[in-house]
N, C-alpha and C positions, 0 to 999 in steps of 0.2 A: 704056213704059220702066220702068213701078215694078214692072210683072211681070217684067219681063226681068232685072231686078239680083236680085231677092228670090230668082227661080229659079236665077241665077249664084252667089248666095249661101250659098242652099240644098245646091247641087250641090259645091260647093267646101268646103261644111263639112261634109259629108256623104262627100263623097270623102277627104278629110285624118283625120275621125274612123275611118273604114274602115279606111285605109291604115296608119295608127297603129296601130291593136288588131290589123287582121293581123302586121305584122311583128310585136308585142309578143308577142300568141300564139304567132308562129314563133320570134323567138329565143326565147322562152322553155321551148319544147316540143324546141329543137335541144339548149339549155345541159343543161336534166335529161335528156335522152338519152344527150350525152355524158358526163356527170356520173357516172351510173348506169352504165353501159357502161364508163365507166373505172374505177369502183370494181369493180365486179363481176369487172371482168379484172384487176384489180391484188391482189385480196383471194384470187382464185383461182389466179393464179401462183404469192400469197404462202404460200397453204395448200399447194400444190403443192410446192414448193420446200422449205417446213420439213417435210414429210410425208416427202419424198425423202430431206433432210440425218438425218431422225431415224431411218429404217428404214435407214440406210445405214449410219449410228452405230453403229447397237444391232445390225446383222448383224457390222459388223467387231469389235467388241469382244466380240462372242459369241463369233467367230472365235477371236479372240485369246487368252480366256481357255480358250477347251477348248486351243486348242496349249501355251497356257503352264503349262495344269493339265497336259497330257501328257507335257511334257520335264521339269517338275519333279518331279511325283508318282510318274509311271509310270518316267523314264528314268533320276533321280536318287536317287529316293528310294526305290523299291522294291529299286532294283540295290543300294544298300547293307542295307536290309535280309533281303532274300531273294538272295541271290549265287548265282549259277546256280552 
């Protein structure tokens, strides 16, 4: 009977310590997976996104400024000084 509890004992502490450290391991290796996986995709969006908004800026205000150097300088201000 004293081997039977000691090895019921054994098995039961030995199973719960197991049990513990796997899951502890697993959540632990699922949290910084997602952790990392959502920074990664959130810091890449983020770069994406302001990448997009600043090339999109800087093409329409490039835009902007040759049309508005055209109607001013070229259509304005050359027709009064050089008058066909």
């Amino acid at each position: 009977a004293g081997w039977l509890a000691g090895w019921l004992a054994g098995w039961l502490a030995g199973w719960l310590a197991g049990w513990l450290a796997g899951w502890l391991a697993g959540w632990l290796a699922g949290w910084l997976a997602g952790w990392l996986a959502g920074w990664l995709a959130g810091w890449l969006a983020g770069w994406l996104a302001g990448w997009l908004a600043g090339w999109l800026a800087g093409w329409l205000a490039g835009w902007l400024g040759y049309f508005l150097h055209y109607i001013v300088f070229v259509k304005i201000f050359l027709k009064n000084i050089i008058p066909n």
